[in-house]
N, C-alpha and C positions, 0 to 999 in steps of 0.2 A: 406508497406502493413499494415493494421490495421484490428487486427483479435477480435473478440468479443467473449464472454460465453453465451448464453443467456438459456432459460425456454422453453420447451414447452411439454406442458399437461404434468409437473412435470419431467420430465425429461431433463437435460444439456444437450445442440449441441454446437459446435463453429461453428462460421462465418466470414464469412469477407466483412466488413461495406464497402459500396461501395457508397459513398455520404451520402442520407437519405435513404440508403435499408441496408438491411443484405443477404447475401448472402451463404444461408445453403450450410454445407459440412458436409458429411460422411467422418469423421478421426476427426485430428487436427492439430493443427499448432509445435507438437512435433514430427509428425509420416507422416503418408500418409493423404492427404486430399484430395476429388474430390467433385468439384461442384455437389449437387443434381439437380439444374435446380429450386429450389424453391427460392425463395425472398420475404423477408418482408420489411415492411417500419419499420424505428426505434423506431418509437411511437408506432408502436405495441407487441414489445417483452418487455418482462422482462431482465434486463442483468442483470448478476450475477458477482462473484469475476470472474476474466480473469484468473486464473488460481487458481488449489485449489492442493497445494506445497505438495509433500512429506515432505520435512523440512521449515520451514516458516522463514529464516534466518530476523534478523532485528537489524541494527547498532545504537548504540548509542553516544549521543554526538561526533558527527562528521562535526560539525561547531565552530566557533570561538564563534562565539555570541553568539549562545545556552549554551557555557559552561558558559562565562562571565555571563549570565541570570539564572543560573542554580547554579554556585558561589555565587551570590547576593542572593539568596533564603535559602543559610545555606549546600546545597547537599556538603557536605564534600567528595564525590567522584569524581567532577565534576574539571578536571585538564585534560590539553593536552594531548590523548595518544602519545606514543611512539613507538604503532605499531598497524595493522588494528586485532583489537579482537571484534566479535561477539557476539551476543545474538541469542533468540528467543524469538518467540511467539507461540500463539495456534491457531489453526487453528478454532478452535470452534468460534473463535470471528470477525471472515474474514464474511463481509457483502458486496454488493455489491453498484454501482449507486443507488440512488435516495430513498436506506433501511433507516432503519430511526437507531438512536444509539439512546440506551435504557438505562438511567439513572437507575441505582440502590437503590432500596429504602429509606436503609439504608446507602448513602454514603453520609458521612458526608460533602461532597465537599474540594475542588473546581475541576471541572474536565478539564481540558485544551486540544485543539483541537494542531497537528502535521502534518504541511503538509510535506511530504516526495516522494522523487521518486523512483520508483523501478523496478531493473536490474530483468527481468524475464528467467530462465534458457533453453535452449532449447534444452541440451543435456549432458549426463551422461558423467561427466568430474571427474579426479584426477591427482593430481600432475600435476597442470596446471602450463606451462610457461605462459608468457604475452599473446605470439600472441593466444594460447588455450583458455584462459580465455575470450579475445575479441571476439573470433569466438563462444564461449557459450552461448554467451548474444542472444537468440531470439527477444529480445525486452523489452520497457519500460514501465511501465503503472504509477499509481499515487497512494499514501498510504495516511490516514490521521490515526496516531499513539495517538489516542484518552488515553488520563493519565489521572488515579485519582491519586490527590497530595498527599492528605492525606493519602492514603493508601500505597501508596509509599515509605512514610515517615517511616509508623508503621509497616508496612510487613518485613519478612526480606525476602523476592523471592519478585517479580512482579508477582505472579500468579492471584493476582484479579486487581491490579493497572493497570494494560496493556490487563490482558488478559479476562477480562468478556464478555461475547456473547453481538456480535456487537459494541465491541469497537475497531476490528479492517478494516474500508470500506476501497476498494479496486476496481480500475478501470478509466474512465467505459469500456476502452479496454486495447491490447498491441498493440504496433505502432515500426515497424519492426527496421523503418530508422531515430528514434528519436535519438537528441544529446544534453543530458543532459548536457552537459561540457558548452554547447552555449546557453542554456534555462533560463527562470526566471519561479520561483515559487510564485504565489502569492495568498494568502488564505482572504479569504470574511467571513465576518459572516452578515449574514441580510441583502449584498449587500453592505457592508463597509470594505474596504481594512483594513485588522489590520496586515497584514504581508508582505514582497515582499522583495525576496535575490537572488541574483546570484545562480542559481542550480548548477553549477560545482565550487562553492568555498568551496568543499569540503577537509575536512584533507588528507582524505586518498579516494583514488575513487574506481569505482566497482570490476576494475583489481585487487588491491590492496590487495582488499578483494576474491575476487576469488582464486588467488595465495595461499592465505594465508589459507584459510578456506580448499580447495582440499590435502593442505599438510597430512591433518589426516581425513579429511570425503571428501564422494563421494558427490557431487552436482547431483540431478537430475534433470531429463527433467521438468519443469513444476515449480519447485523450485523457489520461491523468495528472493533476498535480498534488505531489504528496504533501503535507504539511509542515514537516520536521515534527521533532521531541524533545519534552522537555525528561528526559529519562532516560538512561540505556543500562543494561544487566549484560554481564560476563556469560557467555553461553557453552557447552559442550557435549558431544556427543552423550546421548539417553537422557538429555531433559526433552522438558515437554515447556515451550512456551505457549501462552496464552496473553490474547491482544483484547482488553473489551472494551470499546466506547460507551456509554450509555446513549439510546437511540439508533445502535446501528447495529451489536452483536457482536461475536467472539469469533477471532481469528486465533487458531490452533495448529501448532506443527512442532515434531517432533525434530529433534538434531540427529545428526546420524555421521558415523565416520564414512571414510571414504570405500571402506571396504563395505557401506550399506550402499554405496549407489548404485548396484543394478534394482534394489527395492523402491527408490524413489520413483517417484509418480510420472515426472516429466513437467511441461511448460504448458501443458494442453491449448499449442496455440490454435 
């Protein structure tokens, strides 16, 4: 099943995409959902982030080549873990399909694009075994983990390097029976491949982290954890990137200077 977020007359509904329609429901895809009996075609909604997380979980360096990539650049953090530890982000920067990421006036650059896949929660888990953590996953959708370098460098948090409004897009749905383990990631800028990696050559995978993460905090319903990338692309204002897993679908967003952000879409929380 592939369920969607989408707008209407300013206010979130979920759906579930049914070809080129959407298929309104009263609930959601974490609770009770029933058909309304209405239907749109997909060019006609706005879709938003697929889910807007109580905790916005998001893994870092969690590919091989991203470290090696991340090594060559001086990140003296940037070494094999030795066990699945987590991050975050803010949710303030969760945008969705087709919003545009909004360059920062003052950022000194370079700002680099992150495709990532991501395990979406679908139910209030702790002290998860394996088979717990597997049966929590409601599904998968698609991150791109939008990083200013430089400010990564000089910050001592991530708090503006990762997390400034709209540098975190997300979507453009979750797809119930996706298998990231069996998937490829491949990320476009301007319609030119600059990335493409096995999506399950991950260190450590979603269980991993579920297990691990439940030990000492509750996951909720709606909850994401991102997966990290083995890939990131140089980005600026008038490209168009493009995020597509195979099994799950293409995440699209345009870059935009800062004198484009009254045009940007928002966070549609």
């Amino acid at each position: 099943m592939i369920w969607c977020r989408y707008q209407e007359n300013g206010t979130p509904r979920f759906g579930i995409v049914d070809g080129d329609s959407v298929v309104d429901v009263d609930g959601s895809p974490f609770d009770r959902a029933e058909p309304t009996g209405r239907r749109f075609g997909l060019d006609q909604v706005k879709l938003l982030p697929p889910s807007w997380p109580v905790t916005f979980f998001c893994v870092g360096l969690n590919y091989r080549g991203h470290i090696e990539h991340a090594k060559a650049r001086g990140n003296a953090v940037a070494k094999l873990p030795e066990r699945p530890e987590v991050g975050y982000r803010a949710n303030n920067a969760l945008i969705g399909h087709e919003d545009e990421i909004v360059v920062p006036q003052d950022l000194p650059g370079p700002l680099e694009a992150e495709p990532e896949v991501a395990a979406v929660i679908g139910r209030p888990i702790r002290n998860a075994s394996r088979a717990d953590a597997r049966r929590a996953i409601l599904g998968w959708t698609i991150g791109n983990d939008v990083s200013a370098r430089s400010w990564q460098q000089a910050d001592r948090t991530l708090w503006r390097a990762k997390n400034c409004d709209t540098f975190k897009p997300m979507g453009p749905w979750i797809v119930t029976d996706a298998d990231p383990e069996d998937a490829t990631t491949t990320m476009r800028v301007n319609g030119a491949n600059v990335s493409s990696f096995a999506t399950g050559e991950m260190i450590f995978d979603a269980i991993d982290y579920i297990v691990e993460i439940t030990k000492y905090i509750t996951m909720a319903p709606g909850d994401v954890l991102w997966m990290g990338a083995d890939g990131t692309a140089p980005i600026a204002p008038g490209d168009t990137v493009e995020i597509h897993v195979t099994g799950i679908g293409t995440l699209r967003n345009r870059v935009v200077g800062h004198n484009g952000f009254p045009s940007a879409k928002g966070n549609g929380k």
